[in-house]
N, C-alpha and C positions, 0 to 999 in steps of 0.2 A: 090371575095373580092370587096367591094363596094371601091368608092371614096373615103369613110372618110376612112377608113380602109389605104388603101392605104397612103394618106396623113399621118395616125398616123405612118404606118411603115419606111415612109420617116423619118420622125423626130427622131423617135427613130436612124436612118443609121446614121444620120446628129450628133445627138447630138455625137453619139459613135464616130465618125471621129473628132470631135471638144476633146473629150476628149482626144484622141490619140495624137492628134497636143501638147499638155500641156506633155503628158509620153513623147513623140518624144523632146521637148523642155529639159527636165527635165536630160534625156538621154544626149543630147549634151553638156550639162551642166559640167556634171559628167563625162563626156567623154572628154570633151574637143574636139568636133570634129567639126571643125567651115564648113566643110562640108554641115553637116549634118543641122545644124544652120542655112547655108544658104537658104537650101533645104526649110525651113520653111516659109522663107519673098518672098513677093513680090520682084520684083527687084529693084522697087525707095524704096525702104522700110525709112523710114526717122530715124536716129542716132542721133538725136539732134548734140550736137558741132561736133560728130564726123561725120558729113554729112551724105550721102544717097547712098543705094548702098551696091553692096555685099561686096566691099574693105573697105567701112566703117564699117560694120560689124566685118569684119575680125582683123580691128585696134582694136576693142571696146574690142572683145574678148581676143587679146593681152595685152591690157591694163589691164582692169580691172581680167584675171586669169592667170597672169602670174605667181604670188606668191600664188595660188591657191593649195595646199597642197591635199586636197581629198575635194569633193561636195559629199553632200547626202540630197536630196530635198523629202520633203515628199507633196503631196498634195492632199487636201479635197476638199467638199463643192462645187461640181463645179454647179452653177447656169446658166442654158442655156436658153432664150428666141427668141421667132421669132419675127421678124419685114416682114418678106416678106418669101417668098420662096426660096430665096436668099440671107437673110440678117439676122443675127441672134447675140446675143447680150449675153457674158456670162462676169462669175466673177467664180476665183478660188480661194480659201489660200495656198499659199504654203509657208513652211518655209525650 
């Protein structure tokens, strides 16, 4: 397998993990498993008012799905570009 070769099979691992991150998101969601949730940020991860952090996190998700009844997130269109080999750059719709 040449270098480009190579490089293309990366991208393709890359993108599919990137996609997975959004099911993985989508999933916690609907689950309610702020675990799982947390599992997906960094650890300063930034919450706007409600600060930084996996306890900010965990407020955000009490707040905002406590009256939460059922989620069912559907998502399209996922747009993935690279910036480096390390830095990549996407857009999803979900409703």
């Amino acid at each position: 397998m040449s270098d480009k070769d190579f490089d293309a099979v990366q991208k393709l691992v890359a993108k599919d993990q990137i996609r997975e991150l959004v099911h993985l998101y989508s999933k916690a969601i609907t689950s309610r498993d702020k675990n799982l949730m947390v599992s997906l940020y960094v650890k300063d991860a930034s919450f706007g008012s409600m600060g930084s952090g996996e306890e900010a996190l965990r407020s955000l998700m009490d707040e905002t799905m406590s009256d939460l009844e059922f989620a069912v997130i559907l998502t399209a269109n996922h747009s993935i570009s690279f910036e480096s080999h390390d830095l990549a750059k996407g857009e999803v719709w979900a409703r």
